[in-house]
C-alpha positions in Angstrom: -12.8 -37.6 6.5 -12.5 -39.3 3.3 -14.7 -42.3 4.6 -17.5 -40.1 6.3 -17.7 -37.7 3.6 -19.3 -38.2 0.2 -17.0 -36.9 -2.3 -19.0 -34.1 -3.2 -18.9 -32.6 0.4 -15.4 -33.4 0.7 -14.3 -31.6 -2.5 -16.2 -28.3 -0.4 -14.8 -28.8 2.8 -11.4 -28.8 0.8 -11.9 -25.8 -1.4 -13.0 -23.7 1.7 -10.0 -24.9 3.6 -8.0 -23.6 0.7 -9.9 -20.1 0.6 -9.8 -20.0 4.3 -6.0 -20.5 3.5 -5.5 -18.2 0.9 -7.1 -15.4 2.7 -5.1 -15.8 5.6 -1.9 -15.4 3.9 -3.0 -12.3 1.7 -3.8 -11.2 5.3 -0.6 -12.0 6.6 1.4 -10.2 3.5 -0.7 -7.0 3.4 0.5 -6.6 7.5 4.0 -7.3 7.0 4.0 -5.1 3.6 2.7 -2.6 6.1 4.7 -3.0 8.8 7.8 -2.8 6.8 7.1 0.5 5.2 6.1 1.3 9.0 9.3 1.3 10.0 9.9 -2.5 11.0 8.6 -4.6 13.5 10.1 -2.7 16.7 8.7 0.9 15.5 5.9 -0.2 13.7 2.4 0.5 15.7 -1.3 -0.9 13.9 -3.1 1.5 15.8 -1.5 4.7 14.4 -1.1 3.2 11.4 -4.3 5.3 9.7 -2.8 8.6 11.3 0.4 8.5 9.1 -0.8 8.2 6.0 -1.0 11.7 4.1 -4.7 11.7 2.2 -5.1 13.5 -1.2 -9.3 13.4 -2.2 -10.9 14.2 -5.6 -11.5 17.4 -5.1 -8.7 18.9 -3.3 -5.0 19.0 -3.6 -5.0 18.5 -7.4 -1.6 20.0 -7.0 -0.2 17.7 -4.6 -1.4 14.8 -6.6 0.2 16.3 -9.7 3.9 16.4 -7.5 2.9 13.4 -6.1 2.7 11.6 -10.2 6.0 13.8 -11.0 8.0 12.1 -8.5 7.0 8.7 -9.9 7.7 10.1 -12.9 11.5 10.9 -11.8 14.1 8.7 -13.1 16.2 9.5 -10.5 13.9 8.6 -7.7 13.1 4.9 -6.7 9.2 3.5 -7.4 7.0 3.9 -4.6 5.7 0.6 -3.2 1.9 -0.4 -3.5 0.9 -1.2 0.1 -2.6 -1.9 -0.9 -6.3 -0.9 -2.4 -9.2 -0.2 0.0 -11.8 1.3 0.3 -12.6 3.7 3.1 -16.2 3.1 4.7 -15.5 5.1 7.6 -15.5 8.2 5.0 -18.7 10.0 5.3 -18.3 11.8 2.2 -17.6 9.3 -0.4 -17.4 5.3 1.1 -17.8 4.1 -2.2 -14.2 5.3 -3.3 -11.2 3.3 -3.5 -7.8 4.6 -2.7 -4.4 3.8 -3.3 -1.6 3.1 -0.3 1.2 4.3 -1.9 4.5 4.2 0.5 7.8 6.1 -1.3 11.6 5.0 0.1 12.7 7.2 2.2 16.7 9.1 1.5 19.1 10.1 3.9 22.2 12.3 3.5 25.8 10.4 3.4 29.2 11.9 5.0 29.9 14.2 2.2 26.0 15.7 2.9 24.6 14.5 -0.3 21.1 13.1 -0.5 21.4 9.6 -0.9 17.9 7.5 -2.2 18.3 4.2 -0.4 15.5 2.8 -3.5 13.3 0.2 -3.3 12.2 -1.8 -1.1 15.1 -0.2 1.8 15.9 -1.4 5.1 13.2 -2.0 7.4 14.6 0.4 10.0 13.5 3.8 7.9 10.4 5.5 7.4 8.3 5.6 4.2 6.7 8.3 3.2 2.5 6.9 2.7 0.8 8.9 0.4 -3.2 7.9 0.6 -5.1 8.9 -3.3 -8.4 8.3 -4.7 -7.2 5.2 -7.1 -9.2 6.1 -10.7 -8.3 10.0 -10.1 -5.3 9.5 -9.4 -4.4 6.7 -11.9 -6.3 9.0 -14.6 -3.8 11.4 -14.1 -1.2 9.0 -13.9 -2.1 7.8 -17.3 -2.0 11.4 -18.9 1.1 12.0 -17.7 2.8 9.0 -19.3 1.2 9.8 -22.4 
């Protein structure tokens, strides 16, 4: 292509090959990120995938998003993965908002019956728990409760 094209159009045709690229594999990451944090390959299903996700909005469940920022805040607790930022046109109410995919490791109970938190980022076998919150809200309140 280097002898039909002028240099000009071949410097485009190569910068949207590497978009085209790019895009691709952010695609590719944001469905393995999910199906991991879904519960692996073998459990893992796309088309419940909107279905599992517990939704916090602006208005409601201010208390939930306040537990929600104190187990982030526990020490003792592994970090919650960021799964991704979207927004959700389907939403009648507000399609302008962004939210947060938040996905927290699950824990399990060892032989002596203790709660064990298997941390971040877990075997693929277990199931998150995917918290869905409005992302300035939510990371508002995050920031007041670091202050």
């Amino acid at each position: 292509s280097r002898r039909v094209l002028s240099p000009m159009r071949l410097l485009a045709k190569r910068r949207q090959e590497y978009k085209y690229t790019v895009e691709q594999s952010a695609e590719y990451n944001a469905l393995m990120m999910r199906q991991h944090v879904g519960g692996g390959k073998g459990i893992y299903d796309p088309k419940t995938e909107i279905s599992v996700w517990e939704t916090h909005t602006n208005k409601h469940n201010v208390e939930e998003m306040n537990d929600i920022i104190a187990e982030i805040l526990d020490a003792k607790k592994p970090s919650p993965v960021i799964v991704a930022m979207e927004q959700d046109l389907g939403n009648d109410d507000d399609p302008n908002t962004y939210h947060l995919f938040l996905a927290f490791p699950p824990s399990y109970k060892n032989e002596e019956g203790q709660v064990v938190e298997i941390g971040t980022p877990g075997p693929p076998s277990s199931l998150y728990r995917r918290v869905r919150v409005p992302l300035v809200n939510f990371c508002e309140r995050l920031a007041t409760a670091f202050e």
